[in-house]
Structure formats: C-alpha cells, structure tokens
KOLPA-408764 format. One line per 2 residues: number of its first residue (from 1); for each residue x, y, z of C-alpha. Coordinates in nm, 4 decimals. Layout:
NUM	X Y Z ~ ...
% end
This chain:
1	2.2155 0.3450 -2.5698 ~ 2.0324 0.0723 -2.3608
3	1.7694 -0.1813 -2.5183 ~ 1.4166 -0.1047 -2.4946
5	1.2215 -0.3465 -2.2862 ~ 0.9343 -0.5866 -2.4883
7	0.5968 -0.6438 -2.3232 ~ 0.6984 -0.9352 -2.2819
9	0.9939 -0.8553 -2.0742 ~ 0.8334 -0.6791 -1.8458
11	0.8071 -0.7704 -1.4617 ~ 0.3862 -0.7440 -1.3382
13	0.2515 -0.5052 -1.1055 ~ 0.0820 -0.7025 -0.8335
15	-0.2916 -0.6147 -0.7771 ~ -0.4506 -0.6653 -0.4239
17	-0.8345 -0.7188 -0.5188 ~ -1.0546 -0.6984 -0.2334
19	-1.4266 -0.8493 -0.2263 ~ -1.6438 -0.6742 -0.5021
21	-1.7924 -0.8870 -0.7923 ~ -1.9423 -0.6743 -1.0642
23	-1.8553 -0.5248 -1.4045 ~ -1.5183 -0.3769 -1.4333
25	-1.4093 -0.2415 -1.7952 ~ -1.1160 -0.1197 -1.9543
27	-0.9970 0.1873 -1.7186 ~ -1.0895 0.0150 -1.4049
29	-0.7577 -0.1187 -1.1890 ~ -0.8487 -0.5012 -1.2202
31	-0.8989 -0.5146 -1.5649 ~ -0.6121 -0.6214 -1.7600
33	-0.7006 -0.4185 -2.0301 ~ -0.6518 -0.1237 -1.8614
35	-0.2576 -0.1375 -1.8290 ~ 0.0440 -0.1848 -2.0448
37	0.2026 -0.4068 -1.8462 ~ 0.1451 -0.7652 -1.6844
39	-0.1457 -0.7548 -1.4005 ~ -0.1221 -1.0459 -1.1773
41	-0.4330 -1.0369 -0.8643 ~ -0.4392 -1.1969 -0.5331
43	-0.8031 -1.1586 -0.3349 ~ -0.7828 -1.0412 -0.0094
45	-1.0210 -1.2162 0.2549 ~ -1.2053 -1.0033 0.4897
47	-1.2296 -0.6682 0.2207 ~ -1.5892 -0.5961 0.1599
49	-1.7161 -0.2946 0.0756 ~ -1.8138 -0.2264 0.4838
51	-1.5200 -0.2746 0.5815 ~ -1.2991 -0.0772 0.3574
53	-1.5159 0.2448 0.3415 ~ -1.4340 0.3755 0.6459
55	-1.2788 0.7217 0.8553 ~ -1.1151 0.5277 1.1157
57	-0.8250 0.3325 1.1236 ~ -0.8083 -0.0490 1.0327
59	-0.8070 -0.2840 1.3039 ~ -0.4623 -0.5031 1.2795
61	-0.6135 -0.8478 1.1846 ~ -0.7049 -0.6336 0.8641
63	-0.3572 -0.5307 0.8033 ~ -0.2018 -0.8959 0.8550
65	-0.4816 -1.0093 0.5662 ~ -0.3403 -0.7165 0.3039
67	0.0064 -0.7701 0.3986 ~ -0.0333 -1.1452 0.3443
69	-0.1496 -1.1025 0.0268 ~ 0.1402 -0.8618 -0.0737
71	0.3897 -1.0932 0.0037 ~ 0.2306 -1.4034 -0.2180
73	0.2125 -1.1034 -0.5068 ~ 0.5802 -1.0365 -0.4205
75	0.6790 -1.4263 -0.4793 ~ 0.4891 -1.4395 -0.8050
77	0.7118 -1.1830 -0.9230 ~ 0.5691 -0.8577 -0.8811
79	0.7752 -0.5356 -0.8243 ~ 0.4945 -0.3216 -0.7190
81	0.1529 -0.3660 -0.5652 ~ -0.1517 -0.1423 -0.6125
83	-0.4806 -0.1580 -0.4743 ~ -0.8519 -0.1849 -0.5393
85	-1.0363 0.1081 -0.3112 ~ -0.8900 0.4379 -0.2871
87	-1.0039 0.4550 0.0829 ~ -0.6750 0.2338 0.1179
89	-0.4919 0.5430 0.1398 ~ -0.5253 0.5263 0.5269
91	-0.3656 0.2033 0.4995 ~ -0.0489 0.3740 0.3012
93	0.1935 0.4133 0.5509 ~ 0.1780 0.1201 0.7708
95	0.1626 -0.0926 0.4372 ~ 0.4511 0.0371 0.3010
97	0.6264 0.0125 0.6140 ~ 0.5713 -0.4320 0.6276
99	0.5544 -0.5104 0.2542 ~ 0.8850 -0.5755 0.0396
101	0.8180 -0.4302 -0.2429 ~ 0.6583 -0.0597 -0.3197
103	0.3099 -0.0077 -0.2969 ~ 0.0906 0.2705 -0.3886
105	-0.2372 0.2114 -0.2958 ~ -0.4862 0.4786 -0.3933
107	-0.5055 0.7630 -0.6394 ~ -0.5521 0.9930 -0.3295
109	-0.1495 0.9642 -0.2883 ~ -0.1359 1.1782 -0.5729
111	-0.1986 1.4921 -0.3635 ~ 0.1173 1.5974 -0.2428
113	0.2911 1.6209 -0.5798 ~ -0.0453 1.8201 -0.7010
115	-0.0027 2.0640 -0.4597 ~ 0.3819 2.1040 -0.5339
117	0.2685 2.2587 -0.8538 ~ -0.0343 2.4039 -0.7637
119	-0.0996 2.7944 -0.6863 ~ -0.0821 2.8452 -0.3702
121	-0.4652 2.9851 -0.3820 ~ -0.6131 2.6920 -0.5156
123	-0.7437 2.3223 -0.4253 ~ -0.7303 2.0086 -0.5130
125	-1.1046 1.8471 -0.5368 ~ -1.1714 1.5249 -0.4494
127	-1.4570 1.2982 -0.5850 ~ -1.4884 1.0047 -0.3994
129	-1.7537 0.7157 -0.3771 ~ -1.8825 0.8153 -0.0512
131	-1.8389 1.1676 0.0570 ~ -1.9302 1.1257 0.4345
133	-1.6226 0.8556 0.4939 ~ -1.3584 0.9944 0.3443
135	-1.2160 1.2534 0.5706 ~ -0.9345 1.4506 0.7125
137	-0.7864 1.1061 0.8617 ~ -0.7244 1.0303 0.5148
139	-0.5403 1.3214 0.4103 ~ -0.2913 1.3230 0.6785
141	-0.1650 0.9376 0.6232 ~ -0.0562 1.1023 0.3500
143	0.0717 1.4373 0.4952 ~ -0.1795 1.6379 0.2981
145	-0.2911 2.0051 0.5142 ~ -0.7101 1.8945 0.4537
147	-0.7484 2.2995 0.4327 ~ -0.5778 2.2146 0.0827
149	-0.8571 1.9797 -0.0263 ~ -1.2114 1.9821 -0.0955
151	-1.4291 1.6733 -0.0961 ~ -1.7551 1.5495 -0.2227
153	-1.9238 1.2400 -0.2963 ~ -2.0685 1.0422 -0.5228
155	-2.4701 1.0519 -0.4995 ~ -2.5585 0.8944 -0.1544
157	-2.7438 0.5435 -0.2942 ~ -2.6795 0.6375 -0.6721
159	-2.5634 0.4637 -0.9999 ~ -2.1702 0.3771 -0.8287
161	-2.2693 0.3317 -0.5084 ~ -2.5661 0.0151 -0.6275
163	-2.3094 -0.0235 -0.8791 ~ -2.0438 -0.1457 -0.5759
165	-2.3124 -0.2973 -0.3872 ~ -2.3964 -0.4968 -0.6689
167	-2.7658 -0.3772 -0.6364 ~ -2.8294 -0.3526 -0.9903
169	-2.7422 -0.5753 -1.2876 ~ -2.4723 -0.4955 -1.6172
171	-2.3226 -0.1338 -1.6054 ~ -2.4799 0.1859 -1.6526
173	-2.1857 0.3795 -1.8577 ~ -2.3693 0.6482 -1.9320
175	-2.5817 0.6834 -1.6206 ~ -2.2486 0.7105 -1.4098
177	-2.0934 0.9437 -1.6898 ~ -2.3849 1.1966 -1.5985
179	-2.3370 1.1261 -1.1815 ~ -1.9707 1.1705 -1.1782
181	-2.0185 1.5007 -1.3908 ~ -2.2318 1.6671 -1.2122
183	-2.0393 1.6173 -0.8969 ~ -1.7457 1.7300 -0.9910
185	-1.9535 2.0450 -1.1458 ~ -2.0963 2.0849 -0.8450
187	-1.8190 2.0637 -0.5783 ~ -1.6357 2.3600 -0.8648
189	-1.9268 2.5958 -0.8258 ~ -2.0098 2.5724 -0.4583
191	-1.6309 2.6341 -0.3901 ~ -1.6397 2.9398 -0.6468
193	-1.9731 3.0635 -0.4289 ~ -1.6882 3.0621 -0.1361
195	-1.4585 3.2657 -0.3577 ~ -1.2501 2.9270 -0.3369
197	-1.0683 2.7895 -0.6677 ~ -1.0386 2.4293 -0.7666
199	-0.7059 2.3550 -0.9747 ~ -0.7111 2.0082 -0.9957
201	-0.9169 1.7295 -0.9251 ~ -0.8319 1.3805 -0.7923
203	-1.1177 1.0755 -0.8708 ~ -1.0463 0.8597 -0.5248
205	-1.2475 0.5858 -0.6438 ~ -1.0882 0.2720 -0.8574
207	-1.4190 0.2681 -1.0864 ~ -1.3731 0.6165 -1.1827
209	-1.1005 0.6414 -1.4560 ~ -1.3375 0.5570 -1.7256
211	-1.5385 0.9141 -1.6592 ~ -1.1858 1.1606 -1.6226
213	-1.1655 1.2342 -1.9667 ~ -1.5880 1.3068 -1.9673
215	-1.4851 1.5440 -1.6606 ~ -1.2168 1.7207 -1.8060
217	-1.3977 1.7927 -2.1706 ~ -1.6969 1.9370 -1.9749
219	-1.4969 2.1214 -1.6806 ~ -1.1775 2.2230 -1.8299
221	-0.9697 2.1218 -1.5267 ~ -0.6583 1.8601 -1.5023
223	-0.7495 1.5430 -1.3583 ~ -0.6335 1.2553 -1.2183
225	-0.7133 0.8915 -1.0738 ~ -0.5996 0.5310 -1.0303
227	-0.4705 0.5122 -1.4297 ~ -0.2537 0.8202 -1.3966
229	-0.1348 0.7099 -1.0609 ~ -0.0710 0.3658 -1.1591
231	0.1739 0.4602 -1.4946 ~ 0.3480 0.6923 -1.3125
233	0.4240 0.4244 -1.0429 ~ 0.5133 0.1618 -1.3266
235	0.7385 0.4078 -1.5051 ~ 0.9868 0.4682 -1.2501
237	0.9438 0.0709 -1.0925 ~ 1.0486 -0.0836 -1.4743
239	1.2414 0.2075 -1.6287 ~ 1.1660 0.2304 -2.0400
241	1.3537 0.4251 -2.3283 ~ 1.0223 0.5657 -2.5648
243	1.0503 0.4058 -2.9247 ~ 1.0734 0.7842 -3.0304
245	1.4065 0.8538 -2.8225 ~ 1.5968 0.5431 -3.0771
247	1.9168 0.7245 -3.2198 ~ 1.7154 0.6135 -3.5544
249	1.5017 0.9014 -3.5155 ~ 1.5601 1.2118 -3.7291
251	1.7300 1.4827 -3.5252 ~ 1.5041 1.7885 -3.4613
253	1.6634 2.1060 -3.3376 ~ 1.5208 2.4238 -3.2144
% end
C-alpha cells in the first residue's frame, strides 16, 4: 500500500487573485484558511470588478494578463490554478487551452457533471453576484444547454454587491446570510410557480461558500460552489490514500 502524503508534502494550488481589497474569511478562495492544502496567489493587473463582470467575451490583452500570471504560479510550483470571480468561466476554455498546468476557474464548471446525475426534469439554479451579466454566453464555454439552468442574482446594489465594491466597511455575515437566502428561496419558488423543479444549486460567486451550508439547512437542496469545486479539483491533481483506508484499520464486512 502507498504512503499517505503529509501537509507538508503537498504541491500548492496556484490562486489567480484579481483586483478586490476587502474582507475575505475562511470559505472564501483567497483565504488560506479555507483549504487543506498550500495556497500560493499571484495578482492579476487589469481585473477589477468592471471588467470581469461581464456577458461578452474578454478582449485578448485581458487574456495575455491571466495567462501571464498562470505561468509565474506554474514556476512557483503549482499544479493547478483556480480563480477569484466565477464570471471567469467564459474565460475556461481559451485558458485552459495556453496555460501548462490545469485550471478550473469558476464553480460554474461544475454544471455538466450536475446534470449527469440530475433528473432529466429538473435544473440546476444558479446564484450569482449579478444576475443581469451572467448569461447564456457563460453556459456554453462550458457546453451547458442554458434551458438546463436557471439564474438569479444577488440583490442589485445589496450587502455583496457594496461588499465587492468596497462601499461599506468590515463584513456583514449575517446581513449577506439573509440576502443569499432569500435568493436562492426565491429563484425555487418562482420556478415551482412555472411547474419547473430546481435539483441543485450552484453559488457562482467566490464570496459565497461561507452561506451554502445556511442555504441548504433552510432549502433542503444539494449545493455547491468554489470550496466543493476546488477539493474535487485538488483530489484528483495530488492523489491521497484517507487515514481511514490504512490496512491498520479494523476490517468491517457487510
């Protein structure tokens, strides 16, 4: 049987942080804290919130900047890279296509194994932090059918979108709790009003992890976001034998 890896032996994910300076705790992407394995950050120039938050395609110059980055993360040692706005998902394809090592850059790329399990008569909802840019565009970089998805946003000017603006001061936990909530509450009933069924929902948004499990207690569906995204891609990137599969281990049979 094979040694398990340490923490210490483990190889960093590379994290391309774009331009946003406010609070980010434990469940957000950029905070160490949030992963059980090495982080290592480059900034990328030129990635404000104005210019990442948008339904049309990046402009080249845009992609050089990213890919740039990705390639310094690369020669620190990473063997992954993972981004900081789920919007990046238009950027998926052509990104993977120039980088040299895997990237996964939103939670949005999620979708297509969602709907592999998914009834057939259900969709996947989609909170994201600004409803009105995030579009079909999106879904097919990632070859999702956008009749299989159903999106809303965020309130237009509420606690995450001041919160990414850095409009307000410190971090309103429980304020954003209540936002994301009732969102996601919302998008489930107006699609039931359609006779439509929600069977999973994805959180596009990199500052949304910390409300899934707030989501899921109140609404009863799976969910998933950046964090689930994220250990899945580690797990197959730095392959680790569980601490409960050691031939130590009583035997437990059926």
């Amino acid at each position: 049987m094979g040694s398990m890896a340490s923490d210490s032996e483990l190889a960093p994910i590379g994290f391309l942080a774009v331009e946003c300076f406010f609070e980010r705790p434990p469940g957000d992407p950029f905070n160490e804290r949030t992963w059980p394995f090495p982080l290592i950050r480059e900034l990328v120039p030129g990635s404000k919130e104005s210019q990442l938050v948008i339904k049309d395609q990046y402009d080249d110059a845009f992609y050089d900047r990213f890919v740039e980055a990705g390639k310094r993360l690369a020669e620190r040692g990473a063997i992954g890279l993972m981004t900081s706005c789920g919007f990046l998902a238009m950027a998926q394809p052509r990104l993977a296509e120039r980088l040299p090592i895997p990237i996964a850059t939103s939670a949005l790329i999620q979708i297509p194994s969602i709907l592999a399990w998914l009834p057939k008569n259900q969709l996947v909802g989609i909170i994201t932090y600004n409803g009105e840019q995030l579009g079909d565009l999106h879904m097919k970089q990632l070859s999702v059918d956008p009749t299989r998805v159903k999106i809303r946003g965020a309130t237009p000017g509420g606690h995450l979108q001041n919160l990414v603006r850095e409009k307000v001061p410190g971090y309103p936990k429980d304020e954003l709790t209540q936002e994301l909530v009732e969102a996601t509450e919302a998008l489930i009933k107006d699609c039931s009003a359609k006779g439509e069924t929600i069977g999973a929902v994805v959180l596009e948004c990199t500052q949304m992890p910390p409300f899934g499990p707030a989501i899921q207690e109140k609404l009863g569906v799976p969910v998933y976001d950046v964090y689930t995204m994220g250990m899945w891609f580690y797990s197959g990137l730095q392959r680790r034998s569980p601490s409960w599969w050691s031939e130590k281990e009583k035997k437990v049979g059926l």
